[in-house]
VOPA-453275 format. One record per atom (N, C-alpha, C, O): residue number from 1; chain; residue in three letters; atom name; x, y, z. Coordinates in Angstrom, 2 decimals. Example, Ala and Ser with C-alpha at 12.3 -4.5 7.8 and 13.67 -1.06 7.14 Angstrom:
2
<atom pos="1" unit="A" code="Ala" site="N" east="13.19" north="-5.69" up="7.80"/>
<atom pos="1" unit="A" code="Ala" site="CA" east="12.30" north="-4.50" up="7.80"/>
<atom pos="1" unit="A" code="Ala" site="C" east="13.20" north="-3.30" up="7.80"/>
<atom pos="1" unit="A" code="Ala" site="O" east="14.24" north="-3.32" up="8.46"/>
<atom pos="2" unit="A" code="Ser" site="N" east="12.85" north="-2.25" up="7.08"/>
<atom pos="2" unit="A" code="Ser" site="CA" east="13.67" north="-1.06" up="7.14"/>
<atom pos="2" unit="A" code="Ser" site="C" east="12.90" north="0.03" up="7.87"/>
<atom pos="2" unit="A" code="Ser" site="O" east="13.41" north="1.14" up="8.04"/>
//
This chain:
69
<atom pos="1" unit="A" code="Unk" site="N" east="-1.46" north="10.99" up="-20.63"/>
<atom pos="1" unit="A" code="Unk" site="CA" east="-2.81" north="10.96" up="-20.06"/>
<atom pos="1" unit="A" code="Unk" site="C" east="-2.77" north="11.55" up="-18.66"/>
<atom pos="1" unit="A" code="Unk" site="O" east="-1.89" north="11.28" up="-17.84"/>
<atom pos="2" unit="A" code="Unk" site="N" east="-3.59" north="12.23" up="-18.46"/>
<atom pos="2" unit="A" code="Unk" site="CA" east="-3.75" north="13.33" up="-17.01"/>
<atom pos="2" unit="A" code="Unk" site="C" east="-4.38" north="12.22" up="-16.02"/>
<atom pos="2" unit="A" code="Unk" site="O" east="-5.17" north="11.37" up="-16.40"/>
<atom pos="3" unit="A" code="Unk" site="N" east="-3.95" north="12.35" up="-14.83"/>
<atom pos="3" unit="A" code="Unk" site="CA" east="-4.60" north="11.38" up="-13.54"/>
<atom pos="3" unit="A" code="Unk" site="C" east="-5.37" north="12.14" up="-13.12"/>
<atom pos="3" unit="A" code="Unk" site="O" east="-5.08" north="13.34" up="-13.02"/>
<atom pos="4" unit="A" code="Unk" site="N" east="-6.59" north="11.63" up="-12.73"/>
<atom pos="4" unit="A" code="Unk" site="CA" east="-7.50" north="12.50" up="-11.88"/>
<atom pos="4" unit="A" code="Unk" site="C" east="-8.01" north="11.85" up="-11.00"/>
<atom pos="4" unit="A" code="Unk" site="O" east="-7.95" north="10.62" up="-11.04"/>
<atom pos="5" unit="A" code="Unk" site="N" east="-8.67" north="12.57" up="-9.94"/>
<atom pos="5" unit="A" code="Unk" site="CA" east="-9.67" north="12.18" up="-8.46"/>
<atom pos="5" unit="A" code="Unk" site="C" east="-10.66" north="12.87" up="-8.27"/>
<atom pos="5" unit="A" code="Unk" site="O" east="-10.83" north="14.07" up="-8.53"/>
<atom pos="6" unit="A" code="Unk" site="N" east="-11.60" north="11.88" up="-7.65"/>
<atom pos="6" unit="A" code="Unk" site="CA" east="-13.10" north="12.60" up="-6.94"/>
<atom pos="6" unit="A" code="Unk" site="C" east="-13.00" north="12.91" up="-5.54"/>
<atom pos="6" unit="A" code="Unk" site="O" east="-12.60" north="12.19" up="-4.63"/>
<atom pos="7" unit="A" code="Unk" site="N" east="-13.43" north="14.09" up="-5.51"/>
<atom pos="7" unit="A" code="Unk" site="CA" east="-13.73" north="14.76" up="-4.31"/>
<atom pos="7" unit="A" code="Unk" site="C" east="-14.58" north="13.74" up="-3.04"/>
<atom pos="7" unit="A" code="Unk" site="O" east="-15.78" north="13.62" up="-3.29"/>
<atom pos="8" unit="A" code="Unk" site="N" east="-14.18" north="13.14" up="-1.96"/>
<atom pos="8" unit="A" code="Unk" site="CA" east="-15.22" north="12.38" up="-1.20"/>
<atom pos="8" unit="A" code="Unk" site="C" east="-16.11" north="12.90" up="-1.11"/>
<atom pos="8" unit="A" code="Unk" site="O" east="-17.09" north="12.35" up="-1.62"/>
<atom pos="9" unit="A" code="Unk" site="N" east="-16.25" north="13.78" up="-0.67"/>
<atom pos="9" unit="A" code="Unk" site="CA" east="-17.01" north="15.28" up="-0.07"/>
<atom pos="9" unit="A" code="Unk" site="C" east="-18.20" north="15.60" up="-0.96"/>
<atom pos="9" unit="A" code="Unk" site="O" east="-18.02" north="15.80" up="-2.16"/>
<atom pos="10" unit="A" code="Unk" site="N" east="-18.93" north="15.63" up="-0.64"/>
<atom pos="10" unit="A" code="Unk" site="CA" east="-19.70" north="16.20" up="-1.95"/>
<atom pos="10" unit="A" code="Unk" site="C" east="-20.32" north="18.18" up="-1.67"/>
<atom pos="10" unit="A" code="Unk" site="O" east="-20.68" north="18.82" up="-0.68"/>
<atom pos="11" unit="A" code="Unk" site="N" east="-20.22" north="18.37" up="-2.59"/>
<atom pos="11" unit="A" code="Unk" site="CA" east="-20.71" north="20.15" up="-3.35"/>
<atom pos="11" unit="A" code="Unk" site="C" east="-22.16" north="20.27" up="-2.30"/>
<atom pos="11" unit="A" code="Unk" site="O" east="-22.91" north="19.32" up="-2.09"/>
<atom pos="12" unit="A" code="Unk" site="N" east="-22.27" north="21.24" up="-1.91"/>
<atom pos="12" unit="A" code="Unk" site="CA" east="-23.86" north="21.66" up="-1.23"/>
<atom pos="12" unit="A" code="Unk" site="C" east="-24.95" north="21.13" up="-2.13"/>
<atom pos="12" unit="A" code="Unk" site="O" east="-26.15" north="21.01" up="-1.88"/>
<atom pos="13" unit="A" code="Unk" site="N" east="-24.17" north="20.79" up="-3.43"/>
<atom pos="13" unit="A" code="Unk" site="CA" east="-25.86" north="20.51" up="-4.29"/>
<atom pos="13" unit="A" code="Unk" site="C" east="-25.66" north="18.56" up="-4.49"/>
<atom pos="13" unit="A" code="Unk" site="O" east="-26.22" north="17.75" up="-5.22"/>
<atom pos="14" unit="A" code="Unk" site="N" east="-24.60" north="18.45" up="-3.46"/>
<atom pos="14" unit="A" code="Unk" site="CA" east="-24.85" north="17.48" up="-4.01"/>
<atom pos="14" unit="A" code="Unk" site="C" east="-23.75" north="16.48" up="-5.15"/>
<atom pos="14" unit="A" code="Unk" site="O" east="-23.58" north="15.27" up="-5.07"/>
<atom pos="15" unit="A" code="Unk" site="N" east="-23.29" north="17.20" up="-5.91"/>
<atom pos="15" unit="A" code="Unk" site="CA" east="-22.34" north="16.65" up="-6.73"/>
<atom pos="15" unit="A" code="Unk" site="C" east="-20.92" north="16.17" up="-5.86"/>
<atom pos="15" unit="A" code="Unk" site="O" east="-20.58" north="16.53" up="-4.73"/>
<atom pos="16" unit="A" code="Unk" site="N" east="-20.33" north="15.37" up="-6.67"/>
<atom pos="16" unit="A" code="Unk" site="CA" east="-18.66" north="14.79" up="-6.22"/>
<atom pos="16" unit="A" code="Unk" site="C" east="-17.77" north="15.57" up="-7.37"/>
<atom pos="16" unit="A" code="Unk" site="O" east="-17.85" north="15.23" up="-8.55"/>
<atom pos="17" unit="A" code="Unk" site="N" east="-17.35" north="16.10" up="-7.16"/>
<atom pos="17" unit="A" code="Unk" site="CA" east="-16.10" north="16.98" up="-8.03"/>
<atom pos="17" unit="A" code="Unk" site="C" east="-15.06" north="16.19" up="-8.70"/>
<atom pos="17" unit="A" code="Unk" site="O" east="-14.55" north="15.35" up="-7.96"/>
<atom pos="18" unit="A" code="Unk" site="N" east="-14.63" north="16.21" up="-9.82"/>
<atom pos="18" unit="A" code="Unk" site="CA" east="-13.76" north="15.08" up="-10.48"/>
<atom pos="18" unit="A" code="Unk" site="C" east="-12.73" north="15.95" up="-10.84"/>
<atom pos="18" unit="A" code="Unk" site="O" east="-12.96" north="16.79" up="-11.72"/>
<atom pos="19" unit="A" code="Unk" site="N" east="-11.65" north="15.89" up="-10.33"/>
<atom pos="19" unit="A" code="Unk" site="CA" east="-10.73" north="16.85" up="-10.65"/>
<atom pos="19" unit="A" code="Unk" site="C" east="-9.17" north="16.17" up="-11.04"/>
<atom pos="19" unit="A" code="Unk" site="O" east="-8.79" north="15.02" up="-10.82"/>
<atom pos="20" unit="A" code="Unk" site="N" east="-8.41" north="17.31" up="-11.71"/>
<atom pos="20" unit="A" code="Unk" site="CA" east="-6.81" north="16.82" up="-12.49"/>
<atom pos="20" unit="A" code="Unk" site="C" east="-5.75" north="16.71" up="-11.24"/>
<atom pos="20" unit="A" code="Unk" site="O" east="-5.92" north="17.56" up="-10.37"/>
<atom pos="21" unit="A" code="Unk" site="N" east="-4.93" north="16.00" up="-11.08"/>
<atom pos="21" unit="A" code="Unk" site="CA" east="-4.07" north="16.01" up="-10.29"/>
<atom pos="21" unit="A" code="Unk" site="C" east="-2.75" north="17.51" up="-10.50"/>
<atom pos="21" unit="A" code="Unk" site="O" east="-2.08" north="18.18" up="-9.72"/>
<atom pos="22" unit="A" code="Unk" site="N" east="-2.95" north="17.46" up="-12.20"/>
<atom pos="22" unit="A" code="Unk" site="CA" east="-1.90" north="18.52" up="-12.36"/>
<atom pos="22" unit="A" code="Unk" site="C" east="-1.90" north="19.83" up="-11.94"/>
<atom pos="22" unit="A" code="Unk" site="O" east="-0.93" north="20.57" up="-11.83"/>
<atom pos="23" unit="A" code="Unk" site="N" east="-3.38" north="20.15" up="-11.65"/>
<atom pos="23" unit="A" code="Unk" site="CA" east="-3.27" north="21.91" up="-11.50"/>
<atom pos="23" unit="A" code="Unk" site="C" east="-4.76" north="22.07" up="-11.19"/>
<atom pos="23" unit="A" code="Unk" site="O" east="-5.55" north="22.02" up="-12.13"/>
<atom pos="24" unit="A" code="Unk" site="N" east="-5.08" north="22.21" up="-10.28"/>
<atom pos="24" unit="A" code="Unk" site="CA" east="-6.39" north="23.03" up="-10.46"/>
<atom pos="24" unit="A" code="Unk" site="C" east="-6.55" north="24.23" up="-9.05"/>
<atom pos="24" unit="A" code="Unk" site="O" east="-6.14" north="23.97" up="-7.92"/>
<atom pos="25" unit="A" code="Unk" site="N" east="-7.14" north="25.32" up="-9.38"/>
<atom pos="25" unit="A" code="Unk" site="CA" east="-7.08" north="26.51" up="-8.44"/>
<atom pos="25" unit="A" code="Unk" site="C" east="-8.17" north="26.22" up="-6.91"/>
<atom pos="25" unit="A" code="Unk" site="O" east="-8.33" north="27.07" up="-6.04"/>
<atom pos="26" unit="A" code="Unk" site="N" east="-8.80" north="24.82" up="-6.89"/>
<atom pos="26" unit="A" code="Unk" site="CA" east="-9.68" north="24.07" up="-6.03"/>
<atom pos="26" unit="A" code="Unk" site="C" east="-9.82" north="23.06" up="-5.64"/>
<atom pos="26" unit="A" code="Unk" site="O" east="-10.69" north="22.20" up="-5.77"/>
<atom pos="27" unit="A" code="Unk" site="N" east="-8.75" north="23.16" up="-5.00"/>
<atom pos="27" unit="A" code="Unk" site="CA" east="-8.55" north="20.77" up="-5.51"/>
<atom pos="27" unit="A" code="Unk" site="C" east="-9.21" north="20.77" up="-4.14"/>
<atom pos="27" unit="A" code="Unk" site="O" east="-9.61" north="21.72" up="-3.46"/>
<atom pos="28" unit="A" code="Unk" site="N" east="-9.22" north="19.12" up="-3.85"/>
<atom pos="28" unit="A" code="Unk" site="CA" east="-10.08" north="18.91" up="-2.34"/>
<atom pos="28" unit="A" code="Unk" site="C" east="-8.43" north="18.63" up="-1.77"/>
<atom pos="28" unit="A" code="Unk" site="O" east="-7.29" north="18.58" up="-2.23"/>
<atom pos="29" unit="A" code="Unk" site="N" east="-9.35" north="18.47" up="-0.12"/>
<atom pos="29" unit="A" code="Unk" site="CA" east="-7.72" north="18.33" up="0.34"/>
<atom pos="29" unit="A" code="Unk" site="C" east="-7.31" north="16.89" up="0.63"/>
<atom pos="29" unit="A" code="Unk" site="O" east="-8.22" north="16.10" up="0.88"/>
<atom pos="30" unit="A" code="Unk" site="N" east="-6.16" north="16.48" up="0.63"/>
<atom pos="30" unit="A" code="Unk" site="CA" east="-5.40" north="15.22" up="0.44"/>
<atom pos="30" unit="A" code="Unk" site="C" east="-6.10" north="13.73" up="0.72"/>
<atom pos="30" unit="A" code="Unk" site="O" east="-6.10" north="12.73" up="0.00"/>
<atom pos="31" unit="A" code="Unk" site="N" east="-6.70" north="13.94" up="2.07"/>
<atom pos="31" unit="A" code="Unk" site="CA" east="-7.56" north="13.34" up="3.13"/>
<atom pos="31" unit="A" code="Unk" site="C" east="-8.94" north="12.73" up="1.94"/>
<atom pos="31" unit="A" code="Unk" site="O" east="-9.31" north="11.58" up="1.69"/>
<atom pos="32" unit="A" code="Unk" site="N" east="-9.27" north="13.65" up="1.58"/>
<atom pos="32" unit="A" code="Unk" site="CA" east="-10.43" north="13.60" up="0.29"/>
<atom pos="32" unit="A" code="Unk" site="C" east="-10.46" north="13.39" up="-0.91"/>
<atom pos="32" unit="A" code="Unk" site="O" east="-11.38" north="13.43" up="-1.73"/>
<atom pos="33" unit="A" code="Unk" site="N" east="-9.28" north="13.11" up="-0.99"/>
<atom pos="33" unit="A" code="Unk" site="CA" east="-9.32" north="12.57" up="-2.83"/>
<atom pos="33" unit="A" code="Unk" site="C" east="-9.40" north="10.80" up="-3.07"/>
<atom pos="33" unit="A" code="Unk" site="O" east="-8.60" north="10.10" up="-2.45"/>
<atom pos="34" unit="A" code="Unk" site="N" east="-10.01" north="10.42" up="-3.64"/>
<atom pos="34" unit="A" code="Unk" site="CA" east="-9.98" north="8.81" up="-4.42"/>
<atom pos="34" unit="A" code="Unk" site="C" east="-9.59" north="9.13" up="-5.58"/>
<atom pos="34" unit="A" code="Unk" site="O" east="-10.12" north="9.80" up="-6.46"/>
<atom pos="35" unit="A" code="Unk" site="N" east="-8.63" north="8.60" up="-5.51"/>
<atom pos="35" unit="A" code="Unk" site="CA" east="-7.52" north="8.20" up="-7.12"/>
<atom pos="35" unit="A" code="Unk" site="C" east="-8.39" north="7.47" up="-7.93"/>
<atom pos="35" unit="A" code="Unk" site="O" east="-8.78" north="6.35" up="-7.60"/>
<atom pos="36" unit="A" code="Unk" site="N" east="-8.86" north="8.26" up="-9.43"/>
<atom pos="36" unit="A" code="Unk" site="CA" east="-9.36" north="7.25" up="-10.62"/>
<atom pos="36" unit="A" code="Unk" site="C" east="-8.55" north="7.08" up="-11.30"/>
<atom pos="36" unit="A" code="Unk" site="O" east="-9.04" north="6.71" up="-12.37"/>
<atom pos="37" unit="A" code="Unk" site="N" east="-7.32" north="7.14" up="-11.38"/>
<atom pos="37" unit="A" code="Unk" site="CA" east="-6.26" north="7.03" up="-12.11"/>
<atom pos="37" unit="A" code="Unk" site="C" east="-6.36" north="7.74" up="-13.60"/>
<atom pos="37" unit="A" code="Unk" site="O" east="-7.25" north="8.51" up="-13.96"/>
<atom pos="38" unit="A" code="Unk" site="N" east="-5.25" north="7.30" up="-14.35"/>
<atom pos="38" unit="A" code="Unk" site="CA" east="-4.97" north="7.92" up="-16.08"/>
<atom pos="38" unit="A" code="Unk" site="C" east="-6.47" north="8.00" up="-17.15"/>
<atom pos="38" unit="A" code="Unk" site="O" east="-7.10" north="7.11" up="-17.73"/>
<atom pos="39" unit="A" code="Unk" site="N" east="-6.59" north="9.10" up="-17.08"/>
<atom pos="39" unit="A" code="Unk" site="CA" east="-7.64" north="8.85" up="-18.51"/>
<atom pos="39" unit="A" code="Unk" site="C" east="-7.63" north="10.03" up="-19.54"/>
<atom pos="39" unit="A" code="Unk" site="O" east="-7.58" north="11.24" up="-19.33"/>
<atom pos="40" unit="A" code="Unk" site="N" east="-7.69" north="9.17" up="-20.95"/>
<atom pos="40" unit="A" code="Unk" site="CA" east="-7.32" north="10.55" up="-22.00"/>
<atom pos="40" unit="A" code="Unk" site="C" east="-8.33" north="11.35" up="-21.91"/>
<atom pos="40" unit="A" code="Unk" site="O" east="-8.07" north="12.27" up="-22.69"/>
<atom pos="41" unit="A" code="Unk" site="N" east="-9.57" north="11.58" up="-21.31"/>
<atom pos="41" unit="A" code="Unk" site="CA" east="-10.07" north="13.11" up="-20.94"/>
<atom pos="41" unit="A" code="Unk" site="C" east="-10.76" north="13.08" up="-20.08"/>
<atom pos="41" unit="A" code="Unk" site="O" east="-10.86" north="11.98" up="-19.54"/>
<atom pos="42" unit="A" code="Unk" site="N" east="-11.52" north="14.13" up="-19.54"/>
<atom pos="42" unit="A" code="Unk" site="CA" east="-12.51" north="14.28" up="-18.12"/>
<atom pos="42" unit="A" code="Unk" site="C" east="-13.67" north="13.51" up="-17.99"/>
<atom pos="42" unit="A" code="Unk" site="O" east="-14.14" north="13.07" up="-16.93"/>
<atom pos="43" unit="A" code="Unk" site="N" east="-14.38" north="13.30" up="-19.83"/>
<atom pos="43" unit="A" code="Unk" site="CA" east="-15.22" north="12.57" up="-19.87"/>
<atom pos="43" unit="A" code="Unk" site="C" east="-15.36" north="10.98" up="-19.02"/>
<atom pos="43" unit="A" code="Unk" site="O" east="-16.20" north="10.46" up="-18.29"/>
<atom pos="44" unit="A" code="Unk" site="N" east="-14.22" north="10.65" up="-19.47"/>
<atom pos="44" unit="A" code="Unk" site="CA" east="-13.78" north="8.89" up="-19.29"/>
<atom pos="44" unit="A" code="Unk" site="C" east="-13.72" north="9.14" up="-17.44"/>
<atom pos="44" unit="A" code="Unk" site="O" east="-14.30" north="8.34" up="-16.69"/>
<atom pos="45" unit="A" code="Unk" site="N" east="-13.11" north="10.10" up="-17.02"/>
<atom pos="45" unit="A" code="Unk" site="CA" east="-13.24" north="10.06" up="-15.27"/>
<atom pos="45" unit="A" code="Unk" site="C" east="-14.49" north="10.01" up="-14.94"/>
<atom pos="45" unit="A" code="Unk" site="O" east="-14.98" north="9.08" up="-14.29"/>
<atom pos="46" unit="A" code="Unk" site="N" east="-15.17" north="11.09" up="-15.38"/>
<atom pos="46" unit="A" code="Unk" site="CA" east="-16.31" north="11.45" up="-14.90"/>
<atom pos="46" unit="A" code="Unk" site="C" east="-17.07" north="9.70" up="-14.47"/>
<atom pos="46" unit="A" code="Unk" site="O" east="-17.50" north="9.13" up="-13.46"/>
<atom pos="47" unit="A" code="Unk" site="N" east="-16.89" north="9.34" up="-16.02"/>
<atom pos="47" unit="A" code="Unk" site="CA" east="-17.40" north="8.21" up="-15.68"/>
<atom pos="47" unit="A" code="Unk" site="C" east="-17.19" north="6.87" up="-14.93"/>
<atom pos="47" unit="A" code="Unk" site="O" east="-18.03" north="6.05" up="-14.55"/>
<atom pos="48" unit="A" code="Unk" site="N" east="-15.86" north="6.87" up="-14.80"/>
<atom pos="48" unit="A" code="Unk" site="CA" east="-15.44" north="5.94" up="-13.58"/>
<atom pos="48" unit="A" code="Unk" site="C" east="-15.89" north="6.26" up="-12.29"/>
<atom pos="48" unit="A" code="Unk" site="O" east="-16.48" north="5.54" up="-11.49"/>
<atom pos="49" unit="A" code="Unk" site="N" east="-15.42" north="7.87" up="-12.14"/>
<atom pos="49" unit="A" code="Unk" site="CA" east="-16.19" north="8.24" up="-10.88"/>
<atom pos="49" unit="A" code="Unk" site="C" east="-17.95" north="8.13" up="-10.38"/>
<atom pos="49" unit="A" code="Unk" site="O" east="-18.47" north="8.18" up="-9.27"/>
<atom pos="50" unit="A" code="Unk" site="N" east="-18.46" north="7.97" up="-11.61"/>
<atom pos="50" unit="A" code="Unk" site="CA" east="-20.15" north="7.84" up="-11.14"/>
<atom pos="50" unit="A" code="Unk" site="C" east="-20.16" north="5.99" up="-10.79"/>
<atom pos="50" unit="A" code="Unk" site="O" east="-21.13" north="5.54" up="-10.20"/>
<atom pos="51" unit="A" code="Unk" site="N" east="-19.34" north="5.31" up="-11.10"/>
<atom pos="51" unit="A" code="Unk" site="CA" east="-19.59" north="3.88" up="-10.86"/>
<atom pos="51" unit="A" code="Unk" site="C" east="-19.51" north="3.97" up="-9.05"/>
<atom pos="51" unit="A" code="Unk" site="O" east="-20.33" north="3.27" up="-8.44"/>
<atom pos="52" unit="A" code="Unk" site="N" east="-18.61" north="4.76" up="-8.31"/>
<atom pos="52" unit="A" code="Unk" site="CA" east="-18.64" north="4.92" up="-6.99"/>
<atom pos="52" unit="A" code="Unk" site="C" east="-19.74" north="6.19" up="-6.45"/>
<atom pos="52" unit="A" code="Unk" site="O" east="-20.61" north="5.93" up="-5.63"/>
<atom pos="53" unit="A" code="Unk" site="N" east="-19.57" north="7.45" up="-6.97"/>
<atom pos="53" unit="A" code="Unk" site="CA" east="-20.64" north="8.17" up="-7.03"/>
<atom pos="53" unit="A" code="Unk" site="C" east="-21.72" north="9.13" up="-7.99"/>
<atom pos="53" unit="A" code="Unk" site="O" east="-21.36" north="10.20" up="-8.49"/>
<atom pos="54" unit="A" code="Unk" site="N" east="-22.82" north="8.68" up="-8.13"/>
<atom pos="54" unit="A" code="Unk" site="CA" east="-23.35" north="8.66" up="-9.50"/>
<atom pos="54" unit="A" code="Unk" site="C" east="-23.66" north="9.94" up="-9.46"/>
<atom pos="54" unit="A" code="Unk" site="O" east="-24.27" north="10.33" up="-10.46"/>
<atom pos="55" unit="A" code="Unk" site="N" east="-23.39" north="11.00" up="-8.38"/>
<atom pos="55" unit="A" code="Unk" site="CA" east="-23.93" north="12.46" up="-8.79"/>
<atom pos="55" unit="A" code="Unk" site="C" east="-22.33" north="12.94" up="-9.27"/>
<atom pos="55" unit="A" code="Unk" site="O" east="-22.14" north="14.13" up="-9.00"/>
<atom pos="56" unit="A" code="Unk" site="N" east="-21.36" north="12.39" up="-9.80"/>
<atom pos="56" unit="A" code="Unk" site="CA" east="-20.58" north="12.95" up="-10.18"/>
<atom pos="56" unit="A" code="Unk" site="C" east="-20.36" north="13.96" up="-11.40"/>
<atom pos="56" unit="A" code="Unk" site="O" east="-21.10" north="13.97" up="-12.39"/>
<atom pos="57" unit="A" code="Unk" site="N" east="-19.51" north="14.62" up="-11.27"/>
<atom pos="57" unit="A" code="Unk" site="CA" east="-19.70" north="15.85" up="-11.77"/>
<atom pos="57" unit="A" code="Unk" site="C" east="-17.92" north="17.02" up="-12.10"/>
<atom pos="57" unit="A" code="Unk" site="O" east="-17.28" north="17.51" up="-11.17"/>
<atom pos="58" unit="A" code="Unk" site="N" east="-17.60" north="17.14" up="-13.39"/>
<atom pos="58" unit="A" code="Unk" site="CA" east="-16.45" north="17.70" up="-13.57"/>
<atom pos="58" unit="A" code="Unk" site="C" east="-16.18" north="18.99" up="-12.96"/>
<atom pos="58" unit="A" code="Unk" site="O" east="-16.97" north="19.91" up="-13.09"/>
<atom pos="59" unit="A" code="Unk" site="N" east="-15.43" north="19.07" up="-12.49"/>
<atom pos="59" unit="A" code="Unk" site="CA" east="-14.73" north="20.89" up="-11.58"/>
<atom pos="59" unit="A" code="Unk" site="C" east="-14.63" north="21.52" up="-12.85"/>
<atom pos="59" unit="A" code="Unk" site="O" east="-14.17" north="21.25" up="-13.95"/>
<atom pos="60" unit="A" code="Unk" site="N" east="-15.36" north="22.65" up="-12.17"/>
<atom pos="60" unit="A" code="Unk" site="CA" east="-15.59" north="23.85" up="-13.29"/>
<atom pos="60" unit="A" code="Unk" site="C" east="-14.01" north="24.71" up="-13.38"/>
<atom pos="60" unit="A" code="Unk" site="O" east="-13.62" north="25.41" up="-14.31"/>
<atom pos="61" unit="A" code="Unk" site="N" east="-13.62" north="24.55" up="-12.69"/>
<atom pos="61" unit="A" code="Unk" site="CA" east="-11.88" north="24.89" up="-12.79"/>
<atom pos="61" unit="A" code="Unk" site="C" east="-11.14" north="23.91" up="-13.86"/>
<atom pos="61" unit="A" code="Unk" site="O" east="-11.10" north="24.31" up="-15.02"/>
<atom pos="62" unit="A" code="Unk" site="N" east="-10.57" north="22.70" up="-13.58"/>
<atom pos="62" unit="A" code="Unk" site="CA" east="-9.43" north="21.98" up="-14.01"/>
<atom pos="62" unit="A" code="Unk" site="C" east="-10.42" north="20.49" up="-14.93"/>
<atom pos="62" unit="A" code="Unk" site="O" east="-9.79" north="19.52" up="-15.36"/>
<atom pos="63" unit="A" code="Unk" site="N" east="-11.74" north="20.57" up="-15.06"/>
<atom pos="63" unit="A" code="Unk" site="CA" east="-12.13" north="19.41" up="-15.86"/>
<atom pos="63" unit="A" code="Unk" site="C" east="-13.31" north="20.17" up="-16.16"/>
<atom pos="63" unit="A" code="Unk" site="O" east="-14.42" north="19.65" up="-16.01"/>
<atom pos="64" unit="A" code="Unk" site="N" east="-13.17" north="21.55" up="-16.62"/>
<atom pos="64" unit="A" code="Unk" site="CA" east="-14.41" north="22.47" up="-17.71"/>
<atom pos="64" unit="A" code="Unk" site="C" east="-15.68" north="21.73" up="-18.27"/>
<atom pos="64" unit="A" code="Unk" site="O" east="-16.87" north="21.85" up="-17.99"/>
<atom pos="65" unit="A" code="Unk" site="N" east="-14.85" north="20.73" up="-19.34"/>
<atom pos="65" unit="A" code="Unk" site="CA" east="-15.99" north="20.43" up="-20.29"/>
<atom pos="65" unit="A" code="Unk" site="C" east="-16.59" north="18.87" up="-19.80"/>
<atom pos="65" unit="A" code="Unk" site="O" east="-16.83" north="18.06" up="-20.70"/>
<atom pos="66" unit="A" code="Unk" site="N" east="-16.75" north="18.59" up="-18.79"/>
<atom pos="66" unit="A" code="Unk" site="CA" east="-17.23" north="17.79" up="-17.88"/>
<atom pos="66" unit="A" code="Unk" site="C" east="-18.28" north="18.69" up="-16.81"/>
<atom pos="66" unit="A" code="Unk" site="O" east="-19.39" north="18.19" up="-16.62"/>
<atom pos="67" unit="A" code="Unk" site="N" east="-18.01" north="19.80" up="-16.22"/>
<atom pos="67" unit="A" code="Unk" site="CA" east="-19.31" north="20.25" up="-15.64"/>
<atom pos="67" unit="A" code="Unk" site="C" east="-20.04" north="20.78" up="-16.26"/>
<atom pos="67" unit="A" code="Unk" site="O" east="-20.05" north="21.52" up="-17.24"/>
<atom pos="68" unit="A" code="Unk" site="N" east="-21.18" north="20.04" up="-15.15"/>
<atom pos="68" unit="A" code="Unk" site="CA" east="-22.83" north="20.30" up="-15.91"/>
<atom pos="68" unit="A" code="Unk" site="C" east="-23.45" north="20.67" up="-15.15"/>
<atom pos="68" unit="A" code="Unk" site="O" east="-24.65" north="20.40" up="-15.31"/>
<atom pos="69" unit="A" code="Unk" site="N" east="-23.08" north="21.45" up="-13.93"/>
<atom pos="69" unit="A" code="Unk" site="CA" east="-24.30" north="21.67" up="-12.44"/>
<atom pos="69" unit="A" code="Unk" site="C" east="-23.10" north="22.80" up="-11.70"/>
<atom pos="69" unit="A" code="Unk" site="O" east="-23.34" north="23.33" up="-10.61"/>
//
């Protein structure tokens, strides 16, 4: 299962970025990540991450089929 984190920061529009720890070409920087820990796909983050911020939203890089904006 892949670990992932939300961006503190949020996107100009607004969104929190939910991204893979393993690889992505945009990660936020160190300072800015909240650990959601292990989940078998982007979906299941996404959704942990909206319990802290509800405009959350998958990185169009490293969690594809999770962004929607």
């Amino acid at each position: 299962m892949p670990a992932f984190y939300v961006n503190k920061n949020a996107q100009p529009n607004g969104d929190h970025e939910v991204h893979t720890y393993e690889y992505c070409p945009t990660p936020a920087l160190l300072h800015n990540r909240l650990p959601l820990g292990n989940h078998f796909d982007c979906h299941s983050a996404v959704r942990a991450a909206k319990v802290i911020y509800p405009t959350a939203n998958g990185c169009y890089h490293c969690s594809n089929p999770c962004h929607t904006t």
